[in-house]
Rosetta silent file (secondary structure, phi, psi, omega in degrees, C-alpha in Angstrom):
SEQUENCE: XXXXXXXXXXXXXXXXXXXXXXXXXXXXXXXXXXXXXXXXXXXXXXXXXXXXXXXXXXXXXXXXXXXXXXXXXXXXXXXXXXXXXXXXXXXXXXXXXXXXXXXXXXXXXXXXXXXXXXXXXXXXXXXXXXXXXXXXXXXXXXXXXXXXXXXXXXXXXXXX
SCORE:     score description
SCORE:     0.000 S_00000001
   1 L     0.000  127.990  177.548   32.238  -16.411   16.865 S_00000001
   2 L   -42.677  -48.295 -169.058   29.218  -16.301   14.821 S_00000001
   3 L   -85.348    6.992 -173.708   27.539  -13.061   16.998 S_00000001
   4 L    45.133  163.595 -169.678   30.614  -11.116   17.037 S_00000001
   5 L  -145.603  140.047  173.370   32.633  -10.062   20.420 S_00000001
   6 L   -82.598  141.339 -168.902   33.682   -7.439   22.029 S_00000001
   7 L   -94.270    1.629 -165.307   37.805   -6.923   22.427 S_00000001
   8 L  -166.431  169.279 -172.970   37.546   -4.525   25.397 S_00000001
   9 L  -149.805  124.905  155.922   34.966   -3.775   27.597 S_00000001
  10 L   -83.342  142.501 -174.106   34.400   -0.344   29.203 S_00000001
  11 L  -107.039  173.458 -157.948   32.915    0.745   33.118 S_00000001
  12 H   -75.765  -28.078  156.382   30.856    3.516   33.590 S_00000001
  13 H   -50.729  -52.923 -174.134   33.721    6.038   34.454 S_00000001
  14 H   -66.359  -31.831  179.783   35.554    4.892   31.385 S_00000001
  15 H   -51.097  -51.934  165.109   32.195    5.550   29.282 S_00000001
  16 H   -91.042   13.102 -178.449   32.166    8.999   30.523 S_00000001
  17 H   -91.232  -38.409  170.006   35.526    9.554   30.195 S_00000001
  18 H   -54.088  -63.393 -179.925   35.351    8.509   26.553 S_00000001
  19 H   -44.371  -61.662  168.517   32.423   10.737   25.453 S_00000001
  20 H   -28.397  -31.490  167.851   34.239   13.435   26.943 S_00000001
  21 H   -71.750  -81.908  168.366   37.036   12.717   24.379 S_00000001
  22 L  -128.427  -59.588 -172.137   34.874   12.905   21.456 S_00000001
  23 E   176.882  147.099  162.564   31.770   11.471   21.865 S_00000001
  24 E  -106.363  133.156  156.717   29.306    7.758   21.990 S_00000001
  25 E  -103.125  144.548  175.005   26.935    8.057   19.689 S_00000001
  26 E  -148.550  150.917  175.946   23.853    5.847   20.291 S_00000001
  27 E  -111.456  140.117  167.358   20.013    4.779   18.958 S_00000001
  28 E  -126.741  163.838 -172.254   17.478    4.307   20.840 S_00000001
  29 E  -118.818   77.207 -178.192   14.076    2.659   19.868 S_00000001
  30 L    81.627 -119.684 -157.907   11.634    4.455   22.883 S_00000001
  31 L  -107.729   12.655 -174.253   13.493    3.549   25.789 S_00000001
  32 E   -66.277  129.864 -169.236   15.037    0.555   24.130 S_00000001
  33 E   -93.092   54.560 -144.683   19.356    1.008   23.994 S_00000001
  34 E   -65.855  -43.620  170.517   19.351   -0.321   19.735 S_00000001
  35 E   179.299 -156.055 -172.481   23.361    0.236   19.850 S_00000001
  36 E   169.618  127.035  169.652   26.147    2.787   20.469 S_00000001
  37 E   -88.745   87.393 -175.611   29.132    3.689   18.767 S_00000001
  38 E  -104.012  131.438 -168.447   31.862    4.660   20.265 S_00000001
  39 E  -107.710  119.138 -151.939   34.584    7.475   19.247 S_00000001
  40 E  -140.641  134.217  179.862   37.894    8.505   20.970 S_00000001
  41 L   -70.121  155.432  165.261   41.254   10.417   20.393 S_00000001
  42 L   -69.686   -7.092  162.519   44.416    8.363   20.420 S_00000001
  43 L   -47.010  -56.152 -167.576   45.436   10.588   23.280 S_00000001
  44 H   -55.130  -50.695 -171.917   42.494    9.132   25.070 S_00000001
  45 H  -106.761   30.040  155.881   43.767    5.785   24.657 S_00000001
  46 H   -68.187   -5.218  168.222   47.069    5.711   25.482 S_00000001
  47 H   -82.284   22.959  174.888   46.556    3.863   28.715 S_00000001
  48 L  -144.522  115.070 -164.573   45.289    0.899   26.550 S_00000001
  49 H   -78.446   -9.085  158.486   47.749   -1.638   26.138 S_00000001
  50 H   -81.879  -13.673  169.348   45.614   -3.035   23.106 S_00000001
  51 H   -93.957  -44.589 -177.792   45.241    0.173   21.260 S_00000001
  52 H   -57.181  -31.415  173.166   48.740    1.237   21.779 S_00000001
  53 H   -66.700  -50.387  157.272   49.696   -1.885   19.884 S_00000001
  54 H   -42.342  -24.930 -174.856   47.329   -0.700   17.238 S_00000001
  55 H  -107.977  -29.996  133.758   48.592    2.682   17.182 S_00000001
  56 H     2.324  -58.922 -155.164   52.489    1.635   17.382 S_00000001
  57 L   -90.017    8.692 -160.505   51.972    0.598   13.472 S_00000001
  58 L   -66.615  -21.228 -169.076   50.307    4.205   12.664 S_00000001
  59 L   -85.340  -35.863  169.847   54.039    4.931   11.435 S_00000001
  60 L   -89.372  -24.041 -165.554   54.526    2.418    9.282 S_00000001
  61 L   -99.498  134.598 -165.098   51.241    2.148    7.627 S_00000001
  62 E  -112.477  155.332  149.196   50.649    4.643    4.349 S_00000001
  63 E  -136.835  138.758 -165.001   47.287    5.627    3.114 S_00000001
  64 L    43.203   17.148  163.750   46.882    8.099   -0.158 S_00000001
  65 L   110.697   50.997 -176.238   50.504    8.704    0.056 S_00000001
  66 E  -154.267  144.211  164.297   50.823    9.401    3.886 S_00000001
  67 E   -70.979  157.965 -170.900   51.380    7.533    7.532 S_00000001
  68 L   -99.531  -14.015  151.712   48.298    7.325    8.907 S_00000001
  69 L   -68.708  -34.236 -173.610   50.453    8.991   12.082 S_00000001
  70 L   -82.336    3.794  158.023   50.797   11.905    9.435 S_00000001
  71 L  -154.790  175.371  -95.011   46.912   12.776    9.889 S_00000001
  72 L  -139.699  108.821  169.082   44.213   13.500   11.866 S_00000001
  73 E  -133.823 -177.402 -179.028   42.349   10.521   13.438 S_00000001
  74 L  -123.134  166.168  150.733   39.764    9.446   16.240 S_00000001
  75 E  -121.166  141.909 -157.381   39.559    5.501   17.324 S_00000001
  76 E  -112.893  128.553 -179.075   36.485    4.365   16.541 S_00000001
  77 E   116.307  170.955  -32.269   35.167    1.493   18.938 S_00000001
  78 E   -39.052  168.180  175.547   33.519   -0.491   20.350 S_00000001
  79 E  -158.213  135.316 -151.459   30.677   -0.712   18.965 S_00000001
  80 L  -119.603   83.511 -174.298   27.671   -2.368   19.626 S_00000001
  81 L   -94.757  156.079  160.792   24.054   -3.405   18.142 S_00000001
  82 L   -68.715  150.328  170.633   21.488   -5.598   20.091 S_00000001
  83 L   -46.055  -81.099 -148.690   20.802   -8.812   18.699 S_00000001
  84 L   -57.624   -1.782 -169.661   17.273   -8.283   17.952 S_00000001
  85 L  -107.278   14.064 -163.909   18.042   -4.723   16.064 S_00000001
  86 L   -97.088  146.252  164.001   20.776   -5.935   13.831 S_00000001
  87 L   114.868   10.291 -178.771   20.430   -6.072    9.978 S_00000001
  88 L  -151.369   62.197  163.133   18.511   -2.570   10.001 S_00000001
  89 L    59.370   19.980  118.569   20.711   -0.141    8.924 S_00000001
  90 H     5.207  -82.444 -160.660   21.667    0.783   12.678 S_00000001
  91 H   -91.920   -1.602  157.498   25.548    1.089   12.472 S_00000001
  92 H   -64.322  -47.813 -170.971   25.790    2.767    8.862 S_00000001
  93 H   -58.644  -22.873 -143.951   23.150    5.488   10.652 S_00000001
  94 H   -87.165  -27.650 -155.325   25.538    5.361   13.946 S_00000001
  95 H   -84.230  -35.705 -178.932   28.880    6.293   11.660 S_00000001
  96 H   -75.144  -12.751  175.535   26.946    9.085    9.928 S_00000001
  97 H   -86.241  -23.079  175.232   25.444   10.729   12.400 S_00000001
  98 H   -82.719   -6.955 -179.879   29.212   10.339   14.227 S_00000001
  99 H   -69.306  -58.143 -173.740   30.417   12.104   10.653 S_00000001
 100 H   -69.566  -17.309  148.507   28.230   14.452   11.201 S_00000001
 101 H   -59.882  -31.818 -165.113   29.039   15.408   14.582 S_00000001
 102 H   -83.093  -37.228  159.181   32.284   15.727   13.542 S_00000001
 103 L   -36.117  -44.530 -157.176   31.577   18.492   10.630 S_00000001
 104 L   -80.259  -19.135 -159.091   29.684   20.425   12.951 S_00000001
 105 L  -115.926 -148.859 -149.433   31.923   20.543   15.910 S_00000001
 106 L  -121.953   16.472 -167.547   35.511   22.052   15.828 S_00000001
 107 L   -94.273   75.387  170.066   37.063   17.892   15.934 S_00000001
 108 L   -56.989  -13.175 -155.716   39.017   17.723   12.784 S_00000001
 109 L   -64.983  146.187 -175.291   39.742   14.420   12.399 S_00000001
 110 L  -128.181   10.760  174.422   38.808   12.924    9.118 S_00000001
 111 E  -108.184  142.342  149.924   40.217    9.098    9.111 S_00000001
 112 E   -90.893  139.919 -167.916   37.908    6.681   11.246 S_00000001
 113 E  -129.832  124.600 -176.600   40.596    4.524   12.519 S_00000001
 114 E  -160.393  158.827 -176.663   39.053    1.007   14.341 S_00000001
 115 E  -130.723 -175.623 -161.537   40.237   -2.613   14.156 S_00000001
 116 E  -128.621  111.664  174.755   38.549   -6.271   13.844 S_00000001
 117 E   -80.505  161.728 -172.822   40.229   -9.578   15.103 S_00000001
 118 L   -68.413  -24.843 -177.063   40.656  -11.927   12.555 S_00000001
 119 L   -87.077   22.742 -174.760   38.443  -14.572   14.861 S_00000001
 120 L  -123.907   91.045  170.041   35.285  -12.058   14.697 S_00000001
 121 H   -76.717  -10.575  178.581   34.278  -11.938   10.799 S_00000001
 122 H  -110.423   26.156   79.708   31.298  -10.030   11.597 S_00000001
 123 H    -2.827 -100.070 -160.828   32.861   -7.360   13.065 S_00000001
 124 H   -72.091   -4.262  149.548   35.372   -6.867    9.846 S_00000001
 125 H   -72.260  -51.828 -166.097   32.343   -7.438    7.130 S_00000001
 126 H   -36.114  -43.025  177.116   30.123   -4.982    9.191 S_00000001
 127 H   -41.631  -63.448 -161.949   33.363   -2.767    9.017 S_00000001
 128 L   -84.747  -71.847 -177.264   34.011   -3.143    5.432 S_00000001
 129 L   -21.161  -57.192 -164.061   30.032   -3.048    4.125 S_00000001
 130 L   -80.613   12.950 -132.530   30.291    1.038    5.242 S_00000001
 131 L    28.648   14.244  154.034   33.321    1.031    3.236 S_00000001
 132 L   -58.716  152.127 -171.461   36.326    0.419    5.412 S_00000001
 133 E  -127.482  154.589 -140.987   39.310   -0.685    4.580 S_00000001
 134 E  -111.469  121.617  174.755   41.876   -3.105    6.066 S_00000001
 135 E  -147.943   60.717  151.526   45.148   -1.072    5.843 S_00000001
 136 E   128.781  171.939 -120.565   47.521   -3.418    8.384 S_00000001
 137 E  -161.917  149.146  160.781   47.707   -5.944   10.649 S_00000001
 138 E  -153.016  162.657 -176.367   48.742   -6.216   14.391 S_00000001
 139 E  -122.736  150.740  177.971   49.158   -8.872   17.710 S_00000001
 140 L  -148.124   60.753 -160.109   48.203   -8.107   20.836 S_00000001
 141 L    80.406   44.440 -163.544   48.144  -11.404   23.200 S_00000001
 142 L    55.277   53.536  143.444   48.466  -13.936   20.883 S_00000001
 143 L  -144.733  149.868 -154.799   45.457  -12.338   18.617 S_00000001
 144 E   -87.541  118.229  165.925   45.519  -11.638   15.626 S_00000001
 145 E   -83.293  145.728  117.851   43.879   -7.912   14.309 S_00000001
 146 E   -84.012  134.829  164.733   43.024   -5.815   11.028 S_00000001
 147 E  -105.510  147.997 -173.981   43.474   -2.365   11.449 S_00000001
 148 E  -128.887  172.346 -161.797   40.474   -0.403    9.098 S_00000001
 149 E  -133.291   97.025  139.503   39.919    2.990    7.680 S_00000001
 150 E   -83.124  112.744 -169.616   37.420    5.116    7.130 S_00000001
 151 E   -97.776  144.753 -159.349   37.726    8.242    5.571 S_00000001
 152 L   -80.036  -10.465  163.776   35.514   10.703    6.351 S_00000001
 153 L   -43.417  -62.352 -163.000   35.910   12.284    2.844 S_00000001
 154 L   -72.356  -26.696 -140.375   34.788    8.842    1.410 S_00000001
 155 H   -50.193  -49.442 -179.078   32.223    9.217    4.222 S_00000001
 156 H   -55.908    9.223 -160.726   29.131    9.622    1.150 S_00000001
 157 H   -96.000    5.349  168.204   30.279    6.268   -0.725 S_00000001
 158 L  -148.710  160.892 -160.335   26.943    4.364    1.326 S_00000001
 159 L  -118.246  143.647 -138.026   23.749    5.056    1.620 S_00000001
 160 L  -115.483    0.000    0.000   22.014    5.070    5.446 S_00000001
């Protein structure tokens, strides 16, 4: 799909059950909703049979000489701009200001961990343009994923 898609969908319970895990970040333009970012433990989402298949390969998959099971991550997603607000710097601002939450509060995690399906490319460019990186593949219901990476280290390597 040209417009990108969402892979999940959350209700307003699950919304505040998420923030409550670590946190939605969102812009607003006056009372306008511009987009929201959302961030979550993998605790939080073991009762999602589409993440757990994402998180299943955390064991297998190395990054800098480690499983990506061997450190400390959030799941990052969904995430969402309005049409008319897209192309202006929105979801670079959304991950740093969720970086920056994360310094500040007592939340160690330092990998963003979020995937892409292979039919949504603009989903996985938006993804990679902030520097993530595609570090494995998973199926979930006959669709196809990338799982990506952002390290929160790396977090300075674009500019907002």
């Amino acid at each position: 799909m040209k417009d990108g898609f969402l892979s999940a969908s959350l209700d307003l319970d699950e919304l505040q059950s998420v923030n409550d895990s670590i946190c939605i970040m969102t812009c607003f333009s006056g009372t306008d909703l511009c987009g929201y970012h959302v961030a979550s433990t993998p605790e939080f989402n073991e009762n999602s049979p589409l993440l757990m298949a994402m998180m299943q390969q955390f064991g297998q998959i190395a990054y800098k000489g480690k499983t990506i099971a061997e450190y400390d991550c959030f799941i990052a997603g969904p995430t969402c701009i309005d049409k008319k607000y897209r192309g202006q710097g929105i979801y670079p601002r959304l991950i740093t200001a969720l970086f920056d939450f994360l310094r500040n509060t007592l939340d160690p995690s330092r990998l963003r961990i979020s995937f892409a399906s292979k039919a949504n490319p603009r989903s996985l460019n938006t993804q990679k343009k902030i520097g993530c990186e595609i570090i494995g593949e998973f199926q979930f219901n006959a669709n196809e994923f990338f799982i990506l990476c952002l390290d929160l280290e790396e977090i300075n390597k674009f500019q907002c």
